[in-house]
N, C-alpha and C positions, 0 to 999 in steps of 0.2 A: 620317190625320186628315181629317176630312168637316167640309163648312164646314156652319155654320149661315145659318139664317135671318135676316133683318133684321127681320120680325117680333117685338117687345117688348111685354111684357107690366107695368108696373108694379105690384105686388100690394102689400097695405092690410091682410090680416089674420094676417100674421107676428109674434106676440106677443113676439118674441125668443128663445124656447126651443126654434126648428128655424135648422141653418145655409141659408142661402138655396139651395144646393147639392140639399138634401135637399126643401127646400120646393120647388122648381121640379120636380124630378127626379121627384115624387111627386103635383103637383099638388096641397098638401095644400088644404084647405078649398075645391076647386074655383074657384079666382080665374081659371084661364086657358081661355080658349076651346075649346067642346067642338070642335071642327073639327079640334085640336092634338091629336097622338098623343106626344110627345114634348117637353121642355125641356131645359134648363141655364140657369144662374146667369150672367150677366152683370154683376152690379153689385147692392153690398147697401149701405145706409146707415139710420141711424138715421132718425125721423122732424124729429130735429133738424136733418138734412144730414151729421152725423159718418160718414164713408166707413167701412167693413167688408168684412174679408174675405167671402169668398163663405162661407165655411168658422168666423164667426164668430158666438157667439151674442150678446145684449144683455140688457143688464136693462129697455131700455127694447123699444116695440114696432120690427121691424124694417124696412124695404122690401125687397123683392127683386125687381129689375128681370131678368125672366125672357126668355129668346129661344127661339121655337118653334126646334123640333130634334126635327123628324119622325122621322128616321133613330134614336135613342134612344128606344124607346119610355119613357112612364111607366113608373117602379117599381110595386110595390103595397106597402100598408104605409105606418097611417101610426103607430105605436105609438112610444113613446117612447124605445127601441132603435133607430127610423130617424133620430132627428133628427139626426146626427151622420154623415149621408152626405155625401160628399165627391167621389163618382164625378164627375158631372154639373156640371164649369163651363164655362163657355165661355171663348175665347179671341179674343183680336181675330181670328184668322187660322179661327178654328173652334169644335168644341171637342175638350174632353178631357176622358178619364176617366181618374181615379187608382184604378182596381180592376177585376178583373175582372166583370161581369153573368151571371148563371147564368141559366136556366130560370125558375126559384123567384122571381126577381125580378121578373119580366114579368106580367104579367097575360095572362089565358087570353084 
């Protein structure tokens, strides 16, 4: 297990239809610093404050508090078959993935 960063990103344009997991993992709508080769999920909540799995979606719009995690590169893909990626969360102590990462997943 490889630790992350302390570096966080708080993102604004999670509509609720990606899990935050997928959204960080993915970089979807370019929210995190082009510097950042890599993320996970840290922490997801509603705009109201209601806490969320990392792995949850909303009817409302979502937050997802993202942590640079060099070592993970982005996914590619942001199609609506990725939103339900779950690899990429982080952990107080690091992070982890729940799947294996291919090739096909990385970007060239």
């Amino acid at each position: 297990r490889a630790e992350g960063s302390d570096v966080k990103v708080r993102t604004m344009r999670n509509t609720g239809e990606v899990y935050c997991s997928a959204y960080c993992s993915r970089n979807f709508n370019n929210e995190l610093p082009t510097a950042w080769r890599g993320a996970c999920c840290s922490h997801a909540e509603t705009r109201e404050g209601t806490v969320l799995s990392c792995h949850e979606k909303s009817d409302f719009p979502i937050i997802c508090e993202c942590r640079r995690y060099d070592e993970a590169p982005f996914l590619k893909g942001t199609a609506s078959g990725d939103f339900d990626d779950t690899r990429y969360e982080c952990s107080e102590a690091g992070q982890t993935k729940s799947g294996d990462i291919t090739e096909e997943d990385v970007p060239d």
